[in-house]
C-alpha positions as CSV (number, residue, x, y, z in Angstrom):
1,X,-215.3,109.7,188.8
2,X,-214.4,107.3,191.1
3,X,-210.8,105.8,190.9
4,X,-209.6,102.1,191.4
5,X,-206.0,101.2,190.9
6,X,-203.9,98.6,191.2
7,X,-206.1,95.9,192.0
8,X,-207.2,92.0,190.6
9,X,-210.4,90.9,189.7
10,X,-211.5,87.6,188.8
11,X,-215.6,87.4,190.1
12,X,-218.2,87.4,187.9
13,X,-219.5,90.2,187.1
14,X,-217.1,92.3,189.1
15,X,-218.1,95.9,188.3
16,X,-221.5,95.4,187.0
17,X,-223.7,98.4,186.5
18,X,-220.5,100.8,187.5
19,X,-221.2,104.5,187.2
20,X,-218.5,106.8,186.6
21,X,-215.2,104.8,186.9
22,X,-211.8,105.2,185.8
23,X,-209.7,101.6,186.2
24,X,-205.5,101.7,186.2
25,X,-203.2,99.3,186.5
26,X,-205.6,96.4,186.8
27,X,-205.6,93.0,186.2
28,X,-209.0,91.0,185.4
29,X,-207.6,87.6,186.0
30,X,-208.0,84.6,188.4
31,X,-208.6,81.5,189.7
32,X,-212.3,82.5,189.7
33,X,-212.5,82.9,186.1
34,X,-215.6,85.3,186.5
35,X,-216.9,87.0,183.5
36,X,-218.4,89.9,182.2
37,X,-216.4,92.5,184.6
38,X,-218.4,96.0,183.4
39,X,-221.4,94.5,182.1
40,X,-224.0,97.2,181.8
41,X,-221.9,100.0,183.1
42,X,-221.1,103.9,181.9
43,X,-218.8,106.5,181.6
44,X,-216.1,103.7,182.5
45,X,-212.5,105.0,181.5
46,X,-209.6,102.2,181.2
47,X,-205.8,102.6,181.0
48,X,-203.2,100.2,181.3
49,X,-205.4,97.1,182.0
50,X,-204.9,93.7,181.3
51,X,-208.0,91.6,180.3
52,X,-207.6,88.2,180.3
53,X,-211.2,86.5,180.8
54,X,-214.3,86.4,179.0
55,X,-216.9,89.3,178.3
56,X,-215.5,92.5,179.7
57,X,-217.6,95.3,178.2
58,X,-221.5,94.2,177.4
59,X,-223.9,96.8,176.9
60,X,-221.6,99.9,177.9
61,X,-222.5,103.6,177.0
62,X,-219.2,105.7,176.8
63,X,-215.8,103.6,177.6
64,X,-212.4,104.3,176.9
65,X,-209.7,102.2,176.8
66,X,-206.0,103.2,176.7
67,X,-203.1,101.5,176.5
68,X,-204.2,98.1,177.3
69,X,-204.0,94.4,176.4
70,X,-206.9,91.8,175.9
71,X,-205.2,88.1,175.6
72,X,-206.6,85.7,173.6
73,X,-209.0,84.4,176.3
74,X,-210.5,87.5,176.2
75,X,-213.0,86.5,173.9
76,X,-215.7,88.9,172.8
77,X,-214.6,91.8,174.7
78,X,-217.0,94.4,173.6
79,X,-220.1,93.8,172.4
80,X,-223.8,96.0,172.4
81,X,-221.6,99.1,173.4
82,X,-221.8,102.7,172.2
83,X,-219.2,106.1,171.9
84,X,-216.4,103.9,172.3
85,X,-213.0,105.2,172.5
86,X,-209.9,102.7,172.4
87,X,-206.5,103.9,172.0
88,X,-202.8,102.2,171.5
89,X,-204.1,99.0,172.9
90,X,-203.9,95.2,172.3
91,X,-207.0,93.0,171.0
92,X,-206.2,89.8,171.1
93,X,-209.7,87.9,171.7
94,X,-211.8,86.1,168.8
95,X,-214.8,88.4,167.7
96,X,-213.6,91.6,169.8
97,X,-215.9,93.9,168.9
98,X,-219.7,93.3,167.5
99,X,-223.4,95.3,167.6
100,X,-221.9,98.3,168.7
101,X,-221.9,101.6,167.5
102,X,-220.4,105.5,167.3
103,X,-216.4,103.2,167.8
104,X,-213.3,105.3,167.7
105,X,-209.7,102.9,167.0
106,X,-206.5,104.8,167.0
107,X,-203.3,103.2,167.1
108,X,-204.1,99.8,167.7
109,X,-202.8,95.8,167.3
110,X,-205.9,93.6,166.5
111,X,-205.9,89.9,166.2
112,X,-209.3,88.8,166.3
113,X,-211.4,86.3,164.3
114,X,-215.0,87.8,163.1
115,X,-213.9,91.2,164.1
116,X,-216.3,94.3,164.0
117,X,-219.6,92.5,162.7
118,X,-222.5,94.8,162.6
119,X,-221.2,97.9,163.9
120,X,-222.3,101.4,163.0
121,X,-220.2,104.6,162.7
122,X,-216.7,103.4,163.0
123,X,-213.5,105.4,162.5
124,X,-209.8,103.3,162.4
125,X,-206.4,104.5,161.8
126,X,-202.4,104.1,162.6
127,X,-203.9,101.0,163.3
128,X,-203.0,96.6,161.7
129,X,-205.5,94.0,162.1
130,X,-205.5,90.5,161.5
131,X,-209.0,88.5,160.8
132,X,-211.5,86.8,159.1
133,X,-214.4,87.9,158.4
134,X,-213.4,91.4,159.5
135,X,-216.0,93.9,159.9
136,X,-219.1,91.6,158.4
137,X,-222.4,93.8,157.9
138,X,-221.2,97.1,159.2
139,X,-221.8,100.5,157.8
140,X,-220.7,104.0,158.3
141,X,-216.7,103.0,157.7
142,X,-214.0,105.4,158.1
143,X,-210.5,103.7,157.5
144,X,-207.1,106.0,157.2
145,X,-203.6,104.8,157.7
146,X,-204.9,100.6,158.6
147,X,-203.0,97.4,157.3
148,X,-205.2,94.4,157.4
149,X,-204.6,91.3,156.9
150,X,-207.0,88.1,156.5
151,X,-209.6,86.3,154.2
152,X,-213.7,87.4,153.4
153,X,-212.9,90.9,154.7
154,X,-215.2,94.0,154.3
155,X,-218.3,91.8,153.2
156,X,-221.6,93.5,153.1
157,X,-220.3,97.0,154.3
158,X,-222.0,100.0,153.5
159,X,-221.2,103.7,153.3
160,X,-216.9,102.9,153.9
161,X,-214.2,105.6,153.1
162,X,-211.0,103.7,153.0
163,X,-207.6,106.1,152.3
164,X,-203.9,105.5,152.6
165,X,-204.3,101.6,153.6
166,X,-202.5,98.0,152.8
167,X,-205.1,95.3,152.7
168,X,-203.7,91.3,151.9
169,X,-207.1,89.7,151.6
170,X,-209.3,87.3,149.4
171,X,-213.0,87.5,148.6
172,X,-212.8,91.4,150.1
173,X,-215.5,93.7,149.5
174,X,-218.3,90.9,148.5
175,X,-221.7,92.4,148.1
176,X,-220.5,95.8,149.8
177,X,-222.6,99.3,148.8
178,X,-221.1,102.8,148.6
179,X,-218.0,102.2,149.3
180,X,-214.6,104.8,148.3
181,X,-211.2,103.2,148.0
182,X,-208.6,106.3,147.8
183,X,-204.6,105.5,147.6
184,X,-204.5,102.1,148.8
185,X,-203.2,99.0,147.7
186,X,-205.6,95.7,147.8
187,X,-203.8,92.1,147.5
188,X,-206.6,89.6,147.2
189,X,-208.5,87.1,144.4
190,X,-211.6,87.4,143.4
191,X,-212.0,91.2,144.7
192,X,-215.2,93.0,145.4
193,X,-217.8,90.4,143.6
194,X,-221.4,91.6,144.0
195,X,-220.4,94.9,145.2
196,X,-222.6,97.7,144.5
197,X,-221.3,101.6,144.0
198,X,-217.8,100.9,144.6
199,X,-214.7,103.7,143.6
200,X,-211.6,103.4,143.5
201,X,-208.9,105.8,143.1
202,X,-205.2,105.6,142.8
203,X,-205.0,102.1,143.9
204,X,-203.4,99.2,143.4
205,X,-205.1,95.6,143.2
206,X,-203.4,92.6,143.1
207,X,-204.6,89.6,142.4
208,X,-206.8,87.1,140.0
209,X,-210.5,87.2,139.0
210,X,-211.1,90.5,140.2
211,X,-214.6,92.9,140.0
212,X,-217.0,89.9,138.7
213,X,-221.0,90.6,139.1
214,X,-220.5,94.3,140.4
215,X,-223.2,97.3,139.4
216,X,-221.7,100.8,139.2
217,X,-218.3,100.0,139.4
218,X,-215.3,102.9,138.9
219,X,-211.4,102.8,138.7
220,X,-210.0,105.8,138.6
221,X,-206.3,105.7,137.7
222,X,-205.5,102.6,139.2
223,X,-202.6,99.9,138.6
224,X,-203.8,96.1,138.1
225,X,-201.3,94.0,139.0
226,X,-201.7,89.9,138.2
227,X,-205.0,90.6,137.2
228,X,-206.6,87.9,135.0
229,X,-210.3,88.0,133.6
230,X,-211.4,90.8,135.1
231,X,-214.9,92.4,135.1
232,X,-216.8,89.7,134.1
233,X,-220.7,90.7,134.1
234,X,-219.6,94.2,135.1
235,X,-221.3,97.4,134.9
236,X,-217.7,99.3,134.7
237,X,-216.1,102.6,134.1
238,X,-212.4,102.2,134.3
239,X,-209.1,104.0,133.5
240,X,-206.3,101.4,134.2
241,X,-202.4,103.2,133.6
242,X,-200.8,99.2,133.6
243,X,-201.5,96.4,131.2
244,X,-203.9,93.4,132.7
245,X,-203.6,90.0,131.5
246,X,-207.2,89.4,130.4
247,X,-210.6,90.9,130.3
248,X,-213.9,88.8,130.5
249,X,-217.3,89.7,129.2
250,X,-217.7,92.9,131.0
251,X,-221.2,94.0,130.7
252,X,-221.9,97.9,130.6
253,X,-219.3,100.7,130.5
254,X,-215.7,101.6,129.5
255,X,-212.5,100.6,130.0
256,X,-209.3,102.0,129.5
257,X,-206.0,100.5,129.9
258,X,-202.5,100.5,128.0
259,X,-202.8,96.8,126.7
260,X,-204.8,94.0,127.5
261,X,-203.2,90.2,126.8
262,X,-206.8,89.0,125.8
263,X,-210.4,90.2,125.5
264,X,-212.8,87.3,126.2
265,X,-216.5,88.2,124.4
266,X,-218.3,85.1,124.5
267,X,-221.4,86.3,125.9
268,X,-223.8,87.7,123.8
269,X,-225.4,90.2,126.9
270,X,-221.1,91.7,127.3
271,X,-221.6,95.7,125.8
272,X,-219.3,97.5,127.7
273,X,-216.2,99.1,125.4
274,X,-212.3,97.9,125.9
275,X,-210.0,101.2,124.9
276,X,-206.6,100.4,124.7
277,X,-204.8,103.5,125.2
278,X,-201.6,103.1,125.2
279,X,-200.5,106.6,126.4
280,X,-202.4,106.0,129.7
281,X,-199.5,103.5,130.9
282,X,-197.9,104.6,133.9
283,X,-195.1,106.6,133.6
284,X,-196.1,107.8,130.0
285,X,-197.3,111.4,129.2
């Protein structure tokens, strides 16, 4: 491995095709304003870098970043990569990671518009994010210990764990398949629409209009908070331990829940049965 320290780089292209390098202490930066400084490069190892033009990491196999900081200029800092490693480091750039695959984030600060679009085999955690569109048309998800924040979130994911997480969101989980929500709390209108084989378990959702249009839907144990007509055209099985405002024309199913302020059957094609089970309230034996 060959070691470069301490130094400034602002060319384009400055470190193309690198084999092999581990980069400290470095500052890509400068009047030159070059990008794409370890285009097509491998086994590149980064630690306490500051990346502040365009392009860094383009069609890289095996990087890892540590402890580093990409501004806001840094706009799409890693794209077409694979085995990706980035630890207790900054992203700051608009769409900071897309096309990749086999991603590792531990311990990270993300603010980044369209982040994570199309990536395959990704594992976060200790980690916060802030964005839109986050993580559009990926699959293979593994999410512990993350607080996101942002609108359209999680849309068309497939094959996502998500355990122990905070999400503020709207529109989340739209047209997503196979995907397990474990002891997590999810703020957001109009949640999970179109969404295919979704669980969740020991959550709580926040928030109007939720689970509308979605096929093989489950709740297991979970709180609904603000929750107004809920499950409309749903294939639903559901054990709710608070009372939700309203239920709309749920299609297939079951649901349980302590009390329910109104059942809305207007639709002739709504089957699915409302239990109200009073002794399933929270806190009640």
């Amino acid at each position: 491995m060959r070691l470069i320290e301490h130094q400034n780089f602002d060319e384009e292209r400055a470190l193309y095709g690198s084999r092999g390098v581990i980069a400290k202490n470095c500052i890509f930066d400068g009047p030159a304003d070059g990008e794409s400084a370890f285009k097509e490069c491998s086994d590149i190892s980064v630690e306490d870098c500051l990346f502040n033009l365009r392009y860094p990491f383009w069609h890289n196999h095996g990087l890892n970043i540590h402890h580093s900081e990409m501004t806001e200029l840094c706009r799409a800092a890693i794209w077409y990569s694979d085995h990706v490693t980035i630890t207790d480091t900054k992203m700051n750039g608009i769409k900071a990671l897309r096309e990749c695959r086999d991603v590792c984030i531990k311990g990270c600060e993300i603010c980044s518009q369209e982040f994570g679009w199309s990536v395959e085999n990704l594992r976060m955690e200790d980690s916060r994010a802030e964005s839109e569109y986050c993580l559009m048309r990926s699959n293979n998800i593994s999410f512990s210990n993350v607080e996101f924040k942002g609108k359209y979130s999680f849309q068309y994911i497939e094959n996502a764990v998500f355990e122990h997480c905070s999400f503020d969101t709207k529109d989340a989980f739209w047209h997503s398949k196979n995907v397990t929500v474990k002891n997590s709390t999810v703020k957001g209108e109009y949640l999970a629409w179109y969404s295919e084989g979704l669980t969740l378990i020991n959550c709580k959702i926040i928030g109007t209009q939720p689970f509308c249009y979605c096929r093989n839907l489950k709740l297991v144990d979970c709180e609904m908070i603000e929750a107004d007509l809920c499950f409309e055209k749903s294939e639903v099985e559901a054990t709710i331990t608070t009372p939700v405002i309203s239920i709309k024309n749920p299609l297939k199913g079951q649901i349980v829940v302590p009390a329910v302020g109104e059942v809305i059957m207007d639709d002739v094609h709504a089957k699915a049965t409302i239990v109200e089970n009073r002794a399933s309230r929270a806190g009640c034996a």
